[in-house]
N, C-alpha and C positions, 0 to 999 in steps of 0.2 A: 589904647588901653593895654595895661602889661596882664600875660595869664597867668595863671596860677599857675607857681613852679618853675619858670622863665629863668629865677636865678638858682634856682637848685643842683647843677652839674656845674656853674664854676665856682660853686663855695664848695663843694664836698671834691673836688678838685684843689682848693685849696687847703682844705680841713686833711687829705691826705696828704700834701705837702709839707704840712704844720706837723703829721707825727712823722712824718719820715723823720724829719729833720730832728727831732726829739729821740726817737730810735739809735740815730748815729751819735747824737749828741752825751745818750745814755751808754754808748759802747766807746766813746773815746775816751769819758772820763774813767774806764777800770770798774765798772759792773760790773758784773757775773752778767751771763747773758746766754741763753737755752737757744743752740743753734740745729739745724740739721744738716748732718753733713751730706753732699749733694756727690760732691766727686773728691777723690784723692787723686793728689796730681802727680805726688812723688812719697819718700818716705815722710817729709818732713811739710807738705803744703796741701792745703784741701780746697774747695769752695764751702760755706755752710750760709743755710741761707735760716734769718730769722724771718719776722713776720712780715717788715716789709722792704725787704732785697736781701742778693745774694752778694757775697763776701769772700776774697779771696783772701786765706789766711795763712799763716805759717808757726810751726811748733817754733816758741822761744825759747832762745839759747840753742839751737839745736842745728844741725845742716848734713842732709844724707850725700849720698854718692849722686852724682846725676844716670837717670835710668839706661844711658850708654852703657853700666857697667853692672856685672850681675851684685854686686852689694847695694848699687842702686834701686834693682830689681826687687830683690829681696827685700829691701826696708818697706819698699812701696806695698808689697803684698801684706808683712806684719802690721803695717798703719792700716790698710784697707780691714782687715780681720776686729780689728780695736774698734773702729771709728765708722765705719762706708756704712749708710744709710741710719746712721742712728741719732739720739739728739744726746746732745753732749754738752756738759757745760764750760762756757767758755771768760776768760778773762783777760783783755786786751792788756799789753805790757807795754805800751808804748805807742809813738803814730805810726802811721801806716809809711811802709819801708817799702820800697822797689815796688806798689801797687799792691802791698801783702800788708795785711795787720798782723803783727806777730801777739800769738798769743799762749796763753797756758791754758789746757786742755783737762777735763775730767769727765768721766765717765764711770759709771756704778762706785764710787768713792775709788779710782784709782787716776792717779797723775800721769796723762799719755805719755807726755814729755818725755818723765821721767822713764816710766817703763820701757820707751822707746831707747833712750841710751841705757839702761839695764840691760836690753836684751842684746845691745852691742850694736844695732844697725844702722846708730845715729851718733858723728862725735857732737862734742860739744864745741860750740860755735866760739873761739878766742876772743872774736870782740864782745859776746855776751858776754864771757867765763865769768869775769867780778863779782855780777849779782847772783851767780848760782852755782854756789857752791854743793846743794844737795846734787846738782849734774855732775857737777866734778867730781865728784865723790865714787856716785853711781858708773861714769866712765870708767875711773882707776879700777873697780872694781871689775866692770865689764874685759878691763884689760888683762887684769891676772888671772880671770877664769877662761881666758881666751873665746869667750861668745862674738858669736857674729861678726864683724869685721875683724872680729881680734884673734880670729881664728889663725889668719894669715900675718905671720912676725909683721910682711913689709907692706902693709898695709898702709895707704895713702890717704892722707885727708881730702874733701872735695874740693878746698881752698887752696889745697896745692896744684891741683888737677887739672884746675880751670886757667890754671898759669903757663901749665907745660904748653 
């Protein structure tokens, strides 16, 4: 004789599987999606975890110095001030790249992203460049005011960096 409740841990074992799977299926298709940001790893990459797992993700279009170098340094602190421990909304651009979901980021109606190449400590990433143009824009801009990386004429992209 079966007792009461016997199959209650591997259905609600399943029943959690069934929204996981719904959760990710609702962030690949380009929801909006309220995450919290758990760690920033660099200027440009965070973990945020929704309700049920955590997410390693990356600003789109975008790519900072790597933290060997003090502009690496520097972005990573400006992203942590913006974003580190808050809930932020988030918009997936695409699948997931290198283990990263690339995505577009908002918080109190402002575009991290963006703000992040405004304030110069992000260029804009050439193989995104096409579809963002409000980046490009905001870079050139960043460039002629000479903010943040652009303070330095000979200032190096991280895509070059990673070659030397």
């Amino acid at each position: 004789m079966r007792q009461s409740g016997q199959y209650r841990f591997p259905f609600a074992v399943c029943l959690l599987f069934v929204l996981a799977g719904l959760a990710s299926s609702a962030m690949a298709a380009g929801a909006d999606e309220v995450v919290r940001v758990f760690k920033v790893f660099d200027g440009d990459s965070f973990i945020g975890r929704t309700r049920y797992r955590s997410i390693r993700m990356h600003l789109d279009g975008v790519k900072s110095a790597p933290l060997r170098f003090r502009e690496g340094l520097a972005a990573k602190q400006v992203l942590e001030k913006m974003i580190a421990s808050k809930r932020v909304n988030i918009r997936p651009m695409g699948p997931v790249e290198a283990l990263q979901l690339p995505v577009r980021v908002r918080y109190l109606d402002k575009d991290i992203n963006l703000e992040m190449v405004r304030s110069g400590y992000v260029w804009v990433w050439p193989r995104d460049g096409e579809g963002h143009a409000d980046l490009m824009a905001a870079e050139q801009q960043a460039r002629e005011a000479g903010k943040g990386v652009w303070a330095d004429p000979a200032a190096v992209a991280p895509w070059i960096r990673l070659v030397d």
